[in-house]
C-alpha positions as YAML, in Angstrom:
chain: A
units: angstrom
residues:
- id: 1
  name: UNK
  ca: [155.76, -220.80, 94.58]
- id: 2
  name: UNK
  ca: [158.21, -223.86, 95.17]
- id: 3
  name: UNK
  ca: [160.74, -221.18, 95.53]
- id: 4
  name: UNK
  ca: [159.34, -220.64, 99.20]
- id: 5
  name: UNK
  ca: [160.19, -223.97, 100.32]
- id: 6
  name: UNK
  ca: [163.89, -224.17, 99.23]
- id: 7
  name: UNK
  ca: [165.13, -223.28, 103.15]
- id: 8
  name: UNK
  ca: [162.76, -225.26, 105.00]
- id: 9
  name: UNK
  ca: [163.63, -228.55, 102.64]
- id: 10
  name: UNK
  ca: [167.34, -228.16, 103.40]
- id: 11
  name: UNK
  ca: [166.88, -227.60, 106.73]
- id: 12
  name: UNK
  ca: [164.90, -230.66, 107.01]
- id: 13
  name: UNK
  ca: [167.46, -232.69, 105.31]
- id: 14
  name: UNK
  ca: [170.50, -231.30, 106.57]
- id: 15
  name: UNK
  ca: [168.93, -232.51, 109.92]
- id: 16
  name: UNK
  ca: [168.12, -236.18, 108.23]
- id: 17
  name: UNK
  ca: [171.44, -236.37, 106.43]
- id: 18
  name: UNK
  ca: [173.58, -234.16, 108.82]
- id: 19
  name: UNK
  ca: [175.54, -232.54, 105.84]
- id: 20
  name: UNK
  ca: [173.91, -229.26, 104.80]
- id: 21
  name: UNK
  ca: [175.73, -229.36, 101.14]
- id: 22
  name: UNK
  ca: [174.50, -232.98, 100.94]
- id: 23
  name: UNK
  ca: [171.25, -231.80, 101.54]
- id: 24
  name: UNK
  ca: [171.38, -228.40, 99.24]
- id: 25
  name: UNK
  ca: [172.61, -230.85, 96.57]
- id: 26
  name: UNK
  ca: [169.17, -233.25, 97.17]
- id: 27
  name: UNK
  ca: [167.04, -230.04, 97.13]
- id: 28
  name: UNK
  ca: [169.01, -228.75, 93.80]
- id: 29
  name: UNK
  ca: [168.16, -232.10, 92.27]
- id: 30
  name: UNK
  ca: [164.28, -231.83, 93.85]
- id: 31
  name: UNK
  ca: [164.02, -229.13, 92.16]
- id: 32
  name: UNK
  ca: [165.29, -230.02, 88.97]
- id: 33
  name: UNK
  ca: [163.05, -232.96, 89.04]
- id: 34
  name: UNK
  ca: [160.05, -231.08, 89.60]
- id: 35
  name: UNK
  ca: [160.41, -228.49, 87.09]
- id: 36
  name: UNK
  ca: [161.40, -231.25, 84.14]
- id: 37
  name: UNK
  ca: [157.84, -233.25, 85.31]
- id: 38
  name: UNK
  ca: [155.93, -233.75, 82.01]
- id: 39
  name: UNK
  ca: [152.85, -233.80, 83.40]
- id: 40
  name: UNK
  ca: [150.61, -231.12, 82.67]
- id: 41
  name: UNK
  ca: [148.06, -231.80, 85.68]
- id: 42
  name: UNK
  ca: [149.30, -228.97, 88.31]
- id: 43
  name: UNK
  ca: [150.77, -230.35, 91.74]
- id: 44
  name: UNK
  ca: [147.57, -229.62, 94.24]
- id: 45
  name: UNK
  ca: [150.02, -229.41, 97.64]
- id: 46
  name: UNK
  ca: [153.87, -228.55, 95.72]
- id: 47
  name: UNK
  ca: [155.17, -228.46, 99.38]
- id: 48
  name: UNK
  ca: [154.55, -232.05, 99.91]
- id: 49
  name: UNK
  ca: [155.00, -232.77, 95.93]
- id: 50
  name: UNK
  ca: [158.84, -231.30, 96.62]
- id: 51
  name: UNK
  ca: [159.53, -233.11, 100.12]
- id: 52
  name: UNK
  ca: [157.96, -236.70, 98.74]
- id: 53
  name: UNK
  ca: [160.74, -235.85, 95.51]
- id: 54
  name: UNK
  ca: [163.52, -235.10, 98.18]
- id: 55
  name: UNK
  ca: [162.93, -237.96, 100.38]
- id: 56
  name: UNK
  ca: [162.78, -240.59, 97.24]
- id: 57
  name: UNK
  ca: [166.07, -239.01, 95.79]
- id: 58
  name: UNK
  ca: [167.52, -239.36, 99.29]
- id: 59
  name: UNK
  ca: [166.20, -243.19, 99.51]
- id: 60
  name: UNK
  ca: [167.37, -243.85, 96.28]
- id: 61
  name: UNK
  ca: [171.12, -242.57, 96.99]
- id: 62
  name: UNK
  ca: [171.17, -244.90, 99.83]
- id: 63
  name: UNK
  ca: [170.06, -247.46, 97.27]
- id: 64
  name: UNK
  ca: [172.88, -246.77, 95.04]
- id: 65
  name: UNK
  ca: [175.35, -246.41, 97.48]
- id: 66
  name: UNK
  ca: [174.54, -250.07, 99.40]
- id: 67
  name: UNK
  ca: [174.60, -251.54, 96.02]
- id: 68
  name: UNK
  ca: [177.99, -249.98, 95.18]
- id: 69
  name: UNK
  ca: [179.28, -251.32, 98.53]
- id: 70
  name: UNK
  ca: [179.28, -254.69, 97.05]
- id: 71
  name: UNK
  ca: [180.80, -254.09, 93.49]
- id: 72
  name: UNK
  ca: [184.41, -254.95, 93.09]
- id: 73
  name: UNK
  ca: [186.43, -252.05, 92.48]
- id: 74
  name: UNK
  ca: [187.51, -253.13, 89.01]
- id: 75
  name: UNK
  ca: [183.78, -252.90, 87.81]
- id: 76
  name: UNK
  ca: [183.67, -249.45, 88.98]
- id: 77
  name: UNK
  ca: [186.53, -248.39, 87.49]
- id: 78
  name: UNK
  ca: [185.83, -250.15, 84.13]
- id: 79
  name: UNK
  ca: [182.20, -248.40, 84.33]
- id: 80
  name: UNK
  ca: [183.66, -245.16, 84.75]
- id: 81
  name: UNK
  ca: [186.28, -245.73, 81.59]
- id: 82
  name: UNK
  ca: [183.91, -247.01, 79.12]
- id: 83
  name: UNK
  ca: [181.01, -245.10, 79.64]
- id: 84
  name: UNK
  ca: [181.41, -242.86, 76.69]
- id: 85
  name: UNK
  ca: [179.27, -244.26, 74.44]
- id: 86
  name: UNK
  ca: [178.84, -243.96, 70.26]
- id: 87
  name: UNK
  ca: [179.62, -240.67, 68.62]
- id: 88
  name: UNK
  ca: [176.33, -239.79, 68.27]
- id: 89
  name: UNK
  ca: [175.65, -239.67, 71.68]
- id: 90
  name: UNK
  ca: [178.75, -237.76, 72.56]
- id: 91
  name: UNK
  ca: [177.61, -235.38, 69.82]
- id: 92
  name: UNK
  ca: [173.84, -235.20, 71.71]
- id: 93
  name: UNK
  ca: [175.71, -234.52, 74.96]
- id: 94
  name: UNK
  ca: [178.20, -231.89, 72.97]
- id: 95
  name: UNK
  ca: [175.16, -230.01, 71.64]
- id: 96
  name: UNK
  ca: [173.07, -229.93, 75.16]
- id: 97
  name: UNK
  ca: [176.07, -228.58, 76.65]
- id: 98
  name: UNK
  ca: [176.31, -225.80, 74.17]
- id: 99
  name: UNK
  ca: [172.86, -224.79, 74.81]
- id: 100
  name: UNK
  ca: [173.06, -224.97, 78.12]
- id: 101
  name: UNK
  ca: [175.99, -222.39, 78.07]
- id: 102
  name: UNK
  ca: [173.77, -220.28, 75.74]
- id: 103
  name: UNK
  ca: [170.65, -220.18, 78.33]
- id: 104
  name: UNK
  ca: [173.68, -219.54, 80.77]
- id: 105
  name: UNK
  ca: [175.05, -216.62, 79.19]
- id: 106
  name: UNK
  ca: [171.42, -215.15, 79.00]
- id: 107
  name: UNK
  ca: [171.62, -214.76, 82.54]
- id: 108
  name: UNK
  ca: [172.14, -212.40, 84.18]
- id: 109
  name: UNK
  ca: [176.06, -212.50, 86.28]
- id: 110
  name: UNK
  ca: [175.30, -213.03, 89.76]
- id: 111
  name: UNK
  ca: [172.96, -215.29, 89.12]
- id: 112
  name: UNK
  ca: [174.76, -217.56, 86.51]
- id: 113
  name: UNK
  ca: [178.07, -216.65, 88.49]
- id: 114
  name: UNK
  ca: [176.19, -218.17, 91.54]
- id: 115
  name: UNK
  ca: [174.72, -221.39, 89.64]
- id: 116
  name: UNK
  ca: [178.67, -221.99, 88.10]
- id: 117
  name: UNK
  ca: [180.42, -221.57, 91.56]
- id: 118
  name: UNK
  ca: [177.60, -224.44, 93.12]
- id: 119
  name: UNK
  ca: [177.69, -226.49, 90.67]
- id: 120
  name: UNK
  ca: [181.07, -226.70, 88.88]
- id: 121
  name: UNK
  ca: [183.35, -225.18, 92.00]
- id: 122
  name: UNK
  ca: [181.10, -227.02, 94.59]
- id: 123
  name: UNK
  ca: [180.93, -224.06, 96.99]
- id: 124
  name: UNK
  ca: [178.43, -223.87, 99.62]
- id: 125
  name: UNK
  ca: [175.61, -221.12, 99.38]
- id: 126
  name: UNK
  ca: [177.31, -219.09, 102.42]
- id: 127
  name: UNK
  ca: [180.46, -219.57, 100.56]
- id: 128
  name: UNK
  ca: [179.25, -218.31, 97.37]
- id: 129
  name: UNK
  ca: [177.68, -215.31, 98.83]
- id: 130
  name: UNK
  ca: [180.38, -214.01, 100.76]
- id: 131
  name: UNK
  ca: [182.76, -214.58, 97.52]
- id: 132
  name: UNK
  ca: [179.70, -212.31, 95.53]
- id: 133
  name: UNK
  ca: [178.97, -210.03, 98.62]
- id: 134
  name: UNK
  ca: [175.28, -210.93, 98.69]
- id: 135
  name: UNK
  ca: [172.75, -212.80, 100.76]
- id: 136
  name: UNK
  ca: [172.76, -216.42, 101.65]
- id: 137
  name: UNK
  ca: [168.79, -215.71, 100.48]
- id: 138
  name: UNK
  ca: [169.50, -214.50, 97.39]
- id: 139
  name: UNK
  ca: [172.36, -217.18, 96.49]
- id: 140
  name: UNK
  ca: [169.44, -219.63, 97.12]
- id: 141
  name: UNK
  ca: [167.31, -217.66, 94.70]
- id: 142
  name: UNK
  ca: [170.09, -217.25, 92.19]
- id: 143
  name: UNK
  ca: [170.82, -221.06, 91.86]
- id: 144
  name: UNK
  ca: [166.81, -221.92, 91.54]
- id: 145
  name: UNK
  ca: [166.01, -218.95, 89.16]
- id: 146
  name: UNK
  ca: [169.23, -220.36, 87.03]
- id: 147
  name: UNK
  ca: [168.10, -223.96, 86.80]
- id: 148
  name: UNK
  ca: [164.14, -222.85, 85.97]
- id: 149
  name: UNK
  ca: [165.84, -220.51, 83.16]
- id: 150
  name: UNK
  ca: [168.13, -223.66, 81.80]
- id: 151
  name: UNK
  ca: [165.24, -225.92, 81.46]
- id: 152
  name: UNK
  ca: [162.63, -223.68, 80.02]
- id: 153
  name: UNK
  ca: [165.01, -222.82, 77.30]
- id: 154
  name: UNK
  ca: [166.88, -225.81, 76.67]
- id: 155
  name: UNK
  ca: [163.12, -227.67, 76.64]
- id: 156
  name: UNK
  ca: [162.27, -225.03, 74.01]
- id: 157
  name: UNK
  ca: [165.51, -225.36, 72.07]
- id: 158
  name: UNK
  ca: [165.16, -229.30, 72.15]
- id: 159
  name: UNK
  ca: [161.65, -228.98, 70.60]
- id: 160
  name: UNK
  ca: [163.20, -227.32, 67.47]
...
């Protein structure tokens, strides 16, 4: 049902923002954010559930980015350097990337071949499907149907 609003969101922000990857990226992250809600109470109106998500994640990146502004660039780059944390938590992150490249190999190619060029080449959705030969559409449906497979199973895999 969400899936049906995935154009009309980036439209909306590529208009606000005036960068349509900025504003895929915002939606990719809406998304996201909806589907890892915890809630079990269903959204009554999911269109304005997913542009109220959009808009705060847009608000909030402004947010971060004002703050940022003002932080000497030492901080930054110490932030950046030390942020690796204790061993267990680099052994948390080690296994949740593991299963995330097992939900990812469940998929099948063009879709987890679309979800890998977005998010680890950065390509843009017409970018990715004239490299695959498909539909702008279907790119779009690809990337969504790839990040609602990923959390399902890595939620499931987490429980046990």
């Amino acid at each position: 049902m969400l899936e049906n609003y995935y154009r009309e969101l980036v439209s909306f922000l590529n208009a606000k923002l005036g960068n349509r990857q900025v504003a895929e990226d915002v939606v990719h992250d809406a998304y996201v954010r909806v589907l890892e809600r915890s809630s079990d109470i269903p959204i009554e109106q999911p269109r304005a559930f997913l542009y109220r998500t959009a808009l705060n994640l847009v608000i909030d990146g402004h947010r971060r980015n004002a703050l940022r502004q003002y932080e000497p660039l030492e901080t930054l780059d110490t932030e950046e350097r030390f942020c690796a944390g204790s061993p267990q938590a680099s052994h948390d992150q080690s296994q949740r990337l593991e299963m995330l490249e097992r939900a990812l190999a469940e998929l099948p190619a063009a879709c987890r071949d679309s979800f890998m060029l977005r998010k680890l080449e950065g390509l843009t959705h017409l970018q990715i499907a004239e490299r695959l030969g498909i539909s702008r559409s279907l790119v779009e449906k690809h990337i969504v149907n790839a990040m609602k497979h990923c959390r399902v199973r890595m939620r499931a895999w987490d429980v046990h």
